[in-house]
N, C-alpha and C positions, 0 to 999 in steps of 0.2 A: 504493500500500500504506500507506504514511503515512497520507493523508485519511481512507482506511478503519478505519485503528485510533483517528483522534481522534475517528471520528464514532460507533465503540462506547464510547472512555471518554465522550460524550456523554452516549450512551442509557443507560449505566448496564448492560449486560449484559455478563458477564467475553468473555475473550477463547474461544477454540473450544479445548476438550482440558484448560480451568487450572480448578484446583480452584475452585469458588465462592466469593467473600468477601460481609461484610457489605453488604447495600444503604442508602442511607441513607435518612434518611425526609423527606419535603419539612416544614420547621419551621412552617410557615405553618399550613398543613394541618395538621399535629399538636396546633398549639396552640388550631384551632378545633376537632376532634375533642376535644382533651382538656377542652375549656369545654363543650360539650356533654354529654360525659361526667357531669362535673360535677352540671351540673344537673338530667340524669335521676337521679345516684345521689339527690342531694338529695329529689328527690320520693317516690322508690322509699321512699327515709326517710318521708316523712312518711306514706306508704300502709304501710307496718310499723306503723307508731305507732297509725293508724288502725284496723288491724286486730286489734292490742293493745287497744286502749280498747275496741273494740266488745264483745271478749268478755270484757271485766272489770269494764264499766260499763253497765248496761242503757240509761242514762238518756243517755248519751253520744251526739254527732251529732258527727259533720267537718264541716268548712266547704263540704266540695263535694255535701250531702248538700240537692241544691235541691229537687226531686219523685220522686215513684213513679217515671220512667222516665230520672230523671240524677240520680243519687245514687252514691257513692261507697262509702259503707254498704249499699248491698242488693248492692253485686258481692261486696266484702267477707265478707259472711255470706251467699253464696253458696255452695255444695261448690266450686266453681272456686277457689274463694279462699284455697284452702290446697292445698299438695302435700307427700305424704310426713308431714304433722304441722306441715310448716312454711307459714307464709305465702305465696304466691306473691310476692308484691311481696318477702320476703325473698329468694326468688333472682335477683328482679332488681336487685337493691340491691347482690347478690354479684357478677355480672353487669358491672353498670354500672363497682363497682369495680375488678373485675381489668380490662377492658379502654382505664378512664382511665388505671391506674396502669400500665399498657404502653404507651399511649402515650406518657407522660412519662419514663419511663425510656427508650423512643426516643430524648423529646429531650435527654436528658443524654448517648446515646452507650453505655447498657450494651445491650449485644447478646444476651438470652438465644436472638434466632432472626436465621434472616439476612435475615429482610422483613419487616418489625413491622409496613408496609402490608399485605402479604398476608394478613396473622392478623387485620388491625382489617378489614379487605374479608370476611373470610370469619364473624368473631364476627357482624359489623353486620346480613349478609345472614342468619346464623341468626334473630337479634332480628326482622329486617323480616318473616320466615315468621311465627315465633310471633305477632308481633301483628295478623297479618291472621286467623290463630285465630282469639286471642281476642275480635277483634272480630266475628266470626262468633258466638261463644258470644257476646255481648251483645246482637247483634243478634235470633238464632231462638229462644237458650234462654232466656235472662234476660231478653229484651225492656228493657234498663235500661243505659243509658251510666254510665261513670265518667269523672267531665271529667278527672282527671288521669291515666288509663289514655290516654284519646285524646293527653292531651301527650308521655305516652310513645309513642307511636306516632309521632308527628308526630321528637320528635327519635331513635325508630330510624331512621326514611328521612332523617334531616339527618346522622345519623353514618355511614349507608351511603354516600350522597352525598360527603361526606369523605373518607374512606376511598378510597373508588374514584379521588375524584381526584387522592389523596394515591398510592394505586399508582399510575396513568397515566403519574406524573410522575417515576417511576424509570425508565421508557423501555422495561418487559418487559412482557412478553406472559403470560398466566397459565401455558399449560406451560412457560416458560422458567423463571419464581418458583416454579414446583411443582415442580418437577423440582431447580432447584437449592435452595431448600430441605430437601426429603428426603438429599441428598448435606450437605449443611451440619448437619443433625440427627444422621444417623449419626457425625459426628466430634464432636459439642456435646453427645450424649446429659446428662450430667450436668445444665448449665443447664435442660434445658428441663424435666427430671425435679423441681430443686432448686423452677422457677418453681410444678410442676403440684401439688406437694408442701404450699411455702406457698398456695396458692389452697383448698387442700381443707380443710387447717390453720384457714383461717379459716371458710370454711363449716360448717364442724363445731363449731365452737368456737361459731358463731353459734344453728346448730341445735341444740346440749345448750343453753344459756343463754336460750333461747327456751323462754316455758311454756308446757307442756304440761300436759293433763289436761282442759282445758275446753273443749267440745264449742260450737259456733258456734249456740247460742243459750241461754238462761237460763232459769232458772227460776222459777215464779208467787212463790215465796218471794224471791228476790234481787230480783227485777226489783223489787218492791212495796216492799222493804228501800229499795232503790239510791234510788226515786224519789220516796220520803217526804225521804232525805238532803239527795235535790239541791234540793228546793223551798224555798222558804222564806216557802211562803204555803197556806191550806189547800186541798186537791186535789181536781178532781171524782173521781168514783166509775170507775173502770178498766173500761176498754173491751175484753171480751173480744170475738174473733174465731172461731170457729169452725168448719171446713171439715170436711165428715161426707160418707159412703155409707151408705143405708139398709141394707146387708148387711152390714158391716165391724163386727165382733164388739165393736171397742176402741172407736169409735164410739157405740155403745150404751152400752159404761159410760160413757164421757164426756159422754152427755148425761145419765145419771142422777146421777150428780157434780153437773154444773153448773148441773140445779136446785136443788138446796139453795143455788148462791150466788145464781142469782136470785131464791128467794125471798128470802132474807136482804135484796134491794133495795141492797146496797152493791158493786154489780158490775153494770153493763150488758154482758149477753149478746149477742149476734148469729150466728145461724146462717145459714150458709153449705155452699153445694153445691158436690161435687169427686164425682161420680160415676165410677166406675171402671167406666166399658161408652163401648165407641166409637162407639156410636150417637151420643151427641153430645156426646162428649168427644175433643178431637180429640189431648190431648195424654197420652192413653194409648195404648201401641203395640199392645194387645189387649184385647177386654173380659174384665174379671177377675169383674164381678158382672149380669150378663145382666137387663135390667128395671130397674135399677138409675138411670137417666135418668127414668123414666116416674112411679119414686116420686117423684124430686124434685119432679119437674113435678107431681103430686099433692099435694105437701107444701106445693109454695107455694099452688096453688089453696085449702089449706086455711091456711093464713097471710091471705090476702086476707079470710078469713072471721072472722078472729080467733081461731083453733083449731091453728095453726101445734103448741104442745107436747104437744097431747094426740094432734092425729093423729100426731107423731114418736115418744109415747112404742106408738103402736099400730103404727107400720111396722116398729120396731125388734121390738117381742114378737112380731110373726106372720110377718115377713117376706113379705109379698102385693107379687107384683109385677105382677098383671094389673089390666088395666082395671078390669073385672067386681067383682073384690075392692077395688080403690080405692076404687072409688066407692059400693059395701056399706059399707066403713068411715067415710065422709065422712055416711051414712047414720045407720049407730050413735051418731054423735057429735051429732047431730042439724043438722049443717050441709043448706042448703040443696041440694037433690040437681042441681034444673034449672042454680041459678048454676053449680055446682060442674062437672057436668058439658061445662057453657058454657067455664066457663075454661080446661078440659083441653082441649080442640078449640079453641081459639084459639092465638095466636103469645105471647101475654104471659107462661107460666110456660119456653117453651124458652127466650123471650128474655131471661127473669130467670136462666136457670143458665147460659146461656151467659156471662152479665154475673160471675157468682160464678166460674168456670171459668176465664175469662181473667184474673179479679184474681188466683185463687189462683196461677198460671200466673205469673204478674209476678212473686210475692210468691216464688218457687221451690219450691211444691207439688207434690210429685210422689208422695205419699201419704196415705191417712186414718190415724185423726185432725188436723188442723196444725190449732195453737193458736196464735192471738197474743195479747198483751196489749198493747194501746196502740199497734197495730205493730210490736212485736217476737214474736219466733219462739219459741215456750218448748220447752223440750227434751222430747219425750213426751206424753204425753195429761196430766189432772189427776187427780192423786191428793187423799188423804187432809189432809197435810199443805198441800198446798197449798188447800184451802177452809179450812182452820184461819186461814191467813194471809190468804185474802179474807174471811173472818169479821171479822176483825183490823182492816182496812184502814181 
């Protein structure tokens, strides 16, 4: 009977019938969890910052902003990249801190719960879920790594890792620590209410302090403002992007807008196909404009001819989506009928929108109009003021 009771003060599991006490937490283990902690809050930090500058500085890059498909900045200004108004990377930041600052209060000995490993095993494993997400959504939807999203990944599985073998090492079993924790909570209510009180204390405090108002991309006017600021040398002529559907109402005024900046010659235009029909759009879940592929494919064949604006400004007035009618129109314009016809029955105008389709795709296009300036995303189609300001430019 003796052996048996030194071999449970041992393992760390109270006696059979006796109310539960404090378990301790192995110090080793804590104070590599709590340096891990650490240094994901640290990062969390610099992806808050990052995601602040982006939408307050057009002209702005991070340092992990390497290409189109590992950039830090296109997750960022991604819809993922805020929750609720705030940052994602702010709740991890929240995150990160409440569960370093429990483990270090572990190692000081304040006890708001009676298995501080059980709570850091059970935070760790939520974090290890979420970021097999989000790297789901970087992988299918965004097509675009963030290097320091993957370092947070890498130290959720090094604090889960910890954690588990910082529990291990209290000698219980998980319903023995479930079980006696809930009996340990019912007589602690206050602590764990006082702990759950300040943690919301400060997320709130963080989320009012955090600006709001500005929507995750900018405008023709700020971007052109921002990037005259930052230079300090004179600047080629702005690079518009444009992604259109020949049926899409707000489309058609956007291309009537954006000739006047192209003739103005102090803006390079570029048009771009985002057709909404799933004939050969794969990353619409329904066709919204039927024919709507077939124009494009028509539109380039007349781009190859050198007639790209004037057959756009005829797709948009008539909306013709058939054959028969495309190539009437490629007719009126006095384009070549045989070449034209040539190029529609070949692979070159599906394999040019499929090319525009997957940039848009990359870029987080998931409707018409999308406008870029320079590679940045501008908020809404272009208006008035804004060719005032490429007039300006």
């Amino acid at each position: 009977m003796r052996n048996a009771n030194r071999k449970g003060a041992r393992s760390g599991s109270p006696p059979e019938g006796t109310s539960p006490g404090v378990v301790p937490v192995d110090r080793t283990m804590a104070r590599i969890y709590a340096s891990l902690g650490t240094v994901a809050l640290a990062l969390s930090g610099y992806l808050v910052y990052t995601h602040f500058q982006l939408h307050r500085l057009a002209t702005w890059t991070s340092l992990c902003n390497v290409s189109d498909t590992v950039s830090c900045d296109a997750v960022a200004l991604s819809p993922y990249g805020t929750l609720m108004g705030f940052p994602l990377a702010g709740w991890g930041a929240w995150f990160y801190l409440f569960v370093t600052v429990g483990a270090l209060l572990a190692l000081r000995g304040w006890r708001v719960v009676r298995s501080a490993s059980l709570w850091l095993v059970a935070a760790s494993g939520f974090s290890v879920v979420l970021s097999l997400g989000l790297a789901a959504i970087s992988a299918f939807a965004l097509r675009t790594w963030c290097p320091v999203c993957l370092a947070l990944y890498g130290l959720n599985a090094g604090m889960l890792a910890t954690a588990w073998r910082m529990f291990r090492r209290t000698g219980e079993g998980l319903r023995t620590a479930g079980t006696g924790e809930l009996r340990y909570l019912r007589r602690h209510q206050g602590g764990i209410f006082l702990a759950a009180g300040a943690a919301m204390v400060v997320l709130g405090a963080a989320w009012i302090a955090y600006p709001k108002g500005f929507a995750p991309t900018v405008s023709v006017c700020k971007f052109l403002e921002e990037r005259a600021v930052k230079a300090d040398r004179a600047l080629p002529p702005a690079v518009i992007v444009v992604y259109s559907d020949f049926q899409c109402p707000h489309c058609a005024a956007a291309h009537r807008d954006l000739k006047e900046a192209r003739r103005g010659l102090v803006v390079k235009v570029e048009s771009r196909h985002f057709p909404l029909d799933a004939e050969c759009n794969s990353h619409v879940t329904k066709t919204i404009h039927p024919g709507a592929c077939l124009q494009a494919e028509a539109a380039v064949c007349a781009e190859e001819q050198g007639k790209l604006e004037a057959y756009s400004d005829e797709l948009f007035d008539l909306g013709t989506t058939g054959r028969v009618g495309l190539v009437g129109i490629a007719e009126k314009l006095g384009l070549d009928r045989a070449a034209f016809e040539a190029c529609l029955s070949s692979d070159r105008p599906a394999d040019r929108i499929h090319e525009d389709i997957d940039a848009a795709a990359d870029a987080g296009v998931n409707g018409t109009p999308a406008v870029f300036v320079d590679g940045r995303r501008i908020s809404g189609s272009i208006g008035g003021q804004d060719l005032g300001c490429l007039s300006g430019s």
